[in-house]
N, CA, C and O atoms as a MOPAC input file, in Angstrom:
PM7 MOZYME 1SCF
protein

 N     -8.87100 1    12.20600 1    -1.85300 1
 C     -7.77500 1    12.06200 1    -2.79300 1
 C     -8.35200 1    11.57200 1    -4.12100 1
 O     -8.89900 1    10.46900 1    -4.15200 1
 N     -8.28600 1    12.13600 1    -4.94300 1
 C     -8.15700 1    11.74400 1    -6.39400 1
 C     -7.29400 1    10.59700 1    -7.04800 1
 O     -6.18400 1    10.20800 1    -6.68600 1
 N     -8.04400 1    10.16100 1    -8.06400 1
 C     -7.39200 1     9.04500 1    -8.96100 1
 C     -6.79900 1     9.40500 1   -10.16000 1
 O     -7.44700 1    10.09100 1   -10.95000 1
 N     -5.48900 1     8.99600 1   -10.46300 1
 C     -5.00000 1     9.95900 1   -12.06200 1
 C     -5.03500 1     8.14700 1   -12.80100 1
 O     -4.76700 1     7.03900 1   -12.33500 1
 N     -5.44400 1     8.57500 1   -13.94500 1
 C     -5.38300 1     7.61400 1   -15.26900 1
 C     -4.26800 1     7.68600 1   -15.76600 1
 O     -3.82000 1     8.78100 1   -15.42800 1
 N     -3.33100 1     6.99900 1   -16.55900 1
 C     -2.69200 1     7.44000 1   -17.61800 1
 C     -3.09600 1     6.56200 1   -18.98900 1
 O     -3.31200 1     5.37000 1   -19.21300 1
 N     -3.08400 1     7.67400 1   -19.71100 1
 C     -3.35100 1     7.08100 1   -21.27500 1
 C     -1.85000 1     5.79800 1   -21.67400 1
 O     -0.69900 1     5.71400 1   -21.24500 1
 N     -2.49200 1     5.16000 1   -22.47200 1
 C     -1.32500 1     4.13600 1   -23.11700 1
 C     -0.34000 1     4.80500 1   -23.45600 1
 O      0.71000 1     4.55100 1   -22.86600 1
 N     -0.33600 1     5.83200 1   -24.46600 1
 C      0.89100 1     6.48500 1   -24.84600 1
 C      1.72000 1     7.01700 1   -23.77700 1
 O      2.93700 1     6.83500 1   -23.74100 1
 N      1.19800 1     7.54200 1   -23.07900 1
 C      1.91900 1     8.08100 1   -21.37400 1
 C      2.35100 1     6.52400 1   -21.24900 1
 O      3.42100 1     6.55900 1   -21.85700 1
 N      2.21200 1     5.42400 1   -20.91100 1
 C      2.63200 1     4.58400 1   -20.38600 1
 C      4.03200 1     3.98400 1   -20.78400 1
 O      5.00500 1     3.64000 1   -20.11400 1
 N      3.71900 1     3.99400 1   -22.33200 1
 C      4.76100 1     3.61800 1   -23.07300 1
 C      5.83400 1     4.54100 1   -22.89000 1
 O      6.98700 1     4.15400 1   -23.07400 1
 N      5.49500 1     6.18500 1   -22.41400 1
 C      6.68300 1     6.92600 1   -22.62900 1
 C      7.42100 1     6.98500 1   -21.64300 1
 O      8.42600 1     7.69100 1   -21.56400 1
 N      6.85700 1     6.01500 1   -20.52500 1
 C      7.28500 1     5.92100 1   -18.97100 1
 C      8.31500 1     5.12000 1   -18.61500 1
 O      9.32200 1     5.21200 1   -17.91300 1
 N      7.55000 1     3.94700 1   -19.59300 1
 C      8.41400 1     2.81800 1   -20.24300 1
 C     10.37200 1     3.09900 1   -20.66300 1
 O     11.47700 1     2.82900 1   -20.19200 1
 N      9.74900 1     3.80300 1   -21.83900 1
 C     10.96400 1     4.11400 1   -22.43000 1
 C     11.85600 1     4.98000 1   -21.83400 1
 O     12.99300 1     5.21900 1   -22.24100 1
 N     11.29900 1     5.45900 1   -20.82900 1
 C     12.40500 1     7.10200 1   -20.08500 1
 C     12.97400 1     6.05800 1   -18.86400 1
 O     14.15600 1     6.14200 1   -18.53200 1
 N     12.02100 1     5.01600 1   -18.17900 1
 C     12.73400 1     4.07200 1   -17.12700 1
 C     13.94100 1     3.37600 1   -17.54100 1
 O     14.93900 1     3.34100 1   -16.82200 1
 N     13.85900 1     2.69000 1   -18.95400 1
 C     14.79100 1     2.03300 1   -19.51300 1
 C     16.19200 1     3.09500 1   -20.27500 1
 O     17.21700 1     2.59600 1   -20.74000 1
 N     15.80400 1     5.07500 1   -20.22700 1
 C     17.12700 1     5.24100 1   -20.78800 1
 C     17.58900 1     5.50100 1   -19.46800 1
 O     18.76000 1     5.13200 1   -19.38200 1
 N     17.21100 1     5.92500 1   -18.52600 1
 C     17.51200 1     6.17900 1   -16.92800 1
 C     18.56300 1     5.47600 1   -16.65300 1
 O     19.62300 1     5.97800 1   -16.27700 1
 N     18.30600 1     3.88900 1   -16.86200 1
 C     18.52900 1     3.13900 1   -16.61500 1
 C     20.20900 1     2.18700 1   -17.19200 1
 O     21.08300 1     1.58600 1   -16.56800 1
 N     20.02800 1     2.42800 1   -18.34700 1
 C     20.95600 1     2.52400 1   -19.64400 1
 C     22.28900 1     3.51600 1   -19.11400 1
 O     23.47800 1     3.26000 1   -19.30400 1
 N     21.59800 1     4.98400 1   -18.23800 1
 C     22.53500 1     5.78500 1   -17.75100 1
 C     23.22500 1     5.26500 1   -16.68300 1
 O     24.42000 1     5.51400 1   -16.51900 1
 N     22.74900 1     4.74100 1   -16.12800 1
 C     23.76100 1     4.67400 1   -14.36000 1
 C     22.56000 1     3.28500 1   -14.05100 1
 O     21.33500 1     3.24500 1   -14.16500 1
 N     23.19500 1     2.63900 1   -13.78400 1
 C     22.47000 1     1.51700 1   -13.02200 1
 C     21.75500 1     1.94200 1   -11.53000 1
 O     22.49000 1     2.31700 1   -10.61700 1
 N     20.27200 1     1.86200 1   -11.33800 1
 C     19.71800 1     2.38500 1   -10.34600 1
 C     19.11100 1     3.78600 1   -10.43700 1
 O     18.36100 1     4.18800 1    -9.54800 1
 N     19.44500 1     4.58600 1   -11.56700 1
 C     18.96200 1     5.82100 1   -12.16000 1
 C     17.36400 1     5.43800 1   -12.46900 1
 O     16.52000 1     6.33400 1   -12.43800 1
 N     17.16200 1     4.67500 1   -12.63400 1
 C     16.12000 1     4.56200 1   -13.14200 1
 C     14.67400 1     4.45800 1   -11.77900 1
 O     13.50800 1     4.85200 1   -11.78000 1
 N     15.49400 1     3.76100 1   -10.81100 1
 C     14.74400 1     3.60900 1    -9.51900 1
 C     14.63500 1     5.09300 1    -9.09700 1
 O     13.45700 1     5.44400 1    -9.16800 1
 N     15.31400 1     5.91900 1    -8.75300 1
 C     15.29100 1     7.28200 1    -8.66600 1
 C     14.36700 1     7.73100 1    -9.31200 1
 O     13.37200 1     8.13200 1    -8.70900 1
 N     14.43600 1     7.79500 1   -10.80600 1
 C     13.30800 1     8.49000 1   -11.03300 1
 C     11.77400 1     8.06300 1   -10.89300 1
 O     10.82800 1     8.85200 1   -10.88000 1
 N     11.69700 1     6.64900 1   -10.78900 1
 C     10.79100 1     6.04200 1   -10.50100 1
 C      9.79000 1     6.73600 1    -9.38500 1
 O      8.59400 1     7.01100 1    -9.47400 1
 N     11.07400 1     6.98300 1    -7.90300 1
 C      9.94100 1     7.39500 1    -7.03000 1
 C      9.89600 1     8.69600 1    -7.27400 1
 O      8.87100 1     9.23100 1    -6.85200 1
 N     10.86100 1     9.57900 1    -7.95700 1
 C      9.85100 1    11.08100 1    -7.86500 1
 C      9.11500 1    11.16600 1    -9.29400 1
 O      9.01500 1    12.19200 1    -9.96700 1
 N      8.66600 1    10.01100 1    -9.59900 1
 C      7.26800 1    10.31300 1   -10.32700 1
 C      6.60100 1     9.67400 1    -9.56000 1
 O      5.81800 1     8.92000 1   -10.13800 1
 N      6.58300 1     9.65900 1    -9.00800 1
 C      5.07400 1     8.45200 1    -7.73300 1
 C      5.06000 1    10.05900 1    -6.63400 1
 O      3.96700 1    10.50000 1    -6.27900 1
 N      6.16200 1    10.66300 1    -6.27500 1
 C      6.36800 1    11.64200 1    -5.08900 1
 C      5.34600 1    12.87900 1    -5.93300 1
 O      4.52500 1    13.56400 1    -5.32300 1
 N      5.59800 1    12.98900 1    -7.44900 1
 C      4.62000 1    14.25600 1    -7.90000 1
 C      2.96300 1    13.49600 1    -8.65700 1
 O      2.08200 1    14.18000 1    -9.17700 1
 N      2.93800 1    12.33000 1    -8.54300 1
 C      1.58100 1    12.02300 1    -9.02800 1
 C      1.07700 1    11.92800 1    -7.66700 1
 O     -0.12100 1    12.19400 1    -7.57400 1
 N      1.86100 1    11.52200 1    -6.24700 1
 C      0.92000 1    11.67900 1    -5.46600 1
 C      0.41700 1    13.33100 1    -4.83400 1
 O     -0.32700 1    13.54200 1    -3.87700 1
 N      1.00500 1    14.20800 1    -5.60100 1
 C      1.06800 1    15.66300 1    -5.10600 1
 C     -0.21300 1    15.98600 1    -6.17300 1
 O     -1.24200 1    16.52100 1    -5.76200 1
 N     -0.09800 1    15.74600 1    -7.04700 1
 C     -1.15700 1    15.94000 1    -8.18500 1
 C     -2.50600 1    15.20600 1    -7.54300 1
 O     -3.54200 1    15.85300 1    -7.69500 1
 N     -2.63500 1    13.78700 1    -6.76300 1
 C     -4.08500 1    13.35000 1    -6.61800 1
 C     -4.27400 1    14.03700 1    -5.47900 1
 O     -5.46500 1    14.24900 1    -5.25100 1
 N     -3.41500 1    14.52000 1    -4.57100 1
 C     -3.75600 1    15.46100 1    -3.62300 1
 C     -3.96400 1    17.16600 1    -3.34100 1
 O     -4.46600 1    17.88200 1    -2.47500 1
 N     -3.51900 1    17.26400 1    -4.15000 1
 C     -3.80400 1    18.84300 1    -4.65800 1
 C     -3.85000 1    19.00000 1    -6.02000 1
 O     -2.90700 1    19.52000 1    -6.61700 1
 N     -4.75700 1    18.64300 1    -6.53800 1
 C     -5.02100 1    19.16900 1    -7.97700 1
 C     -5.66400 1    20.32100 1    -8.50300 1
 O     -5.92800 1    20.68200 1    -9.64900 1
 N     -5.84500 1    20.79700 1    -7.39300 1
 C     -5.99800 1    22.45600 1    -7.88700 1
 C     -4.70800 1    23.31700 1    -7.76200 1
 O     -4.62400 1    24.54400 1    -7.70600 1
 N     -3.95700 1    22.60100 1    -7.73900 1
 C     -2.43400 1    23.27500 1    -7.68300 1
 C     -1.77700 1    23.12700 1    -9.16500 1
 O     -0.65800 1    23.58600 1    -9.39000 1
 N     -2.71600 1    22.30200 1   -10.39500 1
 C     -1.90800 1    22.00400 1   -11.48800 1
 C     -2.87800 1    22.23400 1   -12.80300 1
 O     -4.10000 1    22.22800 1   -12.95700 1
 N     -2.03500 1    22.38900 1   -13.45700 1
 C     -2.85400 1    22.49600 1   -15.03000 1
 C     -4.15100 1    21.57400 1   -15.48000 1
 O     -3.91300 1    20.52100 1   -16.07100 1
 N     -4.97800 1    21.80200 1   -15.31700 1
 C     -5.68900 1    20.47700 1   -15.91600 1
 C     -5.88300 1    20.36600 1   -17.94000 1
 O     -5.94400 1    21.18400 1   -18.85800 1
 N     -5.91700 1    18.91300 1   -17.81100 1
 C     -5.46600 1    18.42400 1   -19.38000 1
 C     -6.93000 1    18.32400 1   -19.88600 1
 O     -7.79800 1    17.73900 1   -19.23700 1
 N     -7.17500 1    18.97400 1   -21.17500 1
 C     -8.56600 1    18.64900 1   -21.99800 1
 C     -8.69300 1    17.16200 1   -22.82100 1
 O     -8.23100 1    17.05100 1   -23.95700 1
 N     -9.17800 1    16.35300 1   -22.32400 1
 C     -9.53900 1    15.01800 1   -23.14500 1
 C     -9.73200 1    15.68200 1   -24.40400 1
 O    -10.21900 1    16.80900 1   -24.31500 1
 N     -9.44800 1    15.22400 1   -25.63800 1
 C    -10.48800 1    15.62900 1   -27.02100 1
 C    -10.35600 1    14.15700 1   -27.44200 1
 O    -10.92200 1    13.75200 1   -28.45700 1

C-alpha cells in the first residue's frame, strides 16, 4: 500500500469544504469526511487505477 501526501493548499481546501458541509446540515460534514478517507484509501491501494499528478 502506498502513502498519499497532501500539499498545504489541499489541506486548507479540505478545511474549508468540511466547514461548508457542515454549515449545510449538521453532520454533513462527517459524511463527507469518510468518503474522502473511503477514496484516498482506494487511491493508496490501487493507484494504477488513477491519474497521476506532476509535481512542478
Amino acid at each position: 500500500m502506498y502513502r498519499i501526501r497532501f500539499v498545504k493548499e489541499a489541506l486548507f481546501d479540505i478545511e474549508d469544504i468540511v466547514l461548508w458541509y457542515e454549515e449545510q446540515r449538521v453532520g454533513l460534514s462527517y459524511d463527507f469526511e469518510l468518503c474522502l478517507e473511503v477514496g484516498v484509501d482506494e487511491i493508496s491501494r490501487n493507484p494504477d487505477a488513477f491519474q497521476k499528478s506532476i509535481k512542478i
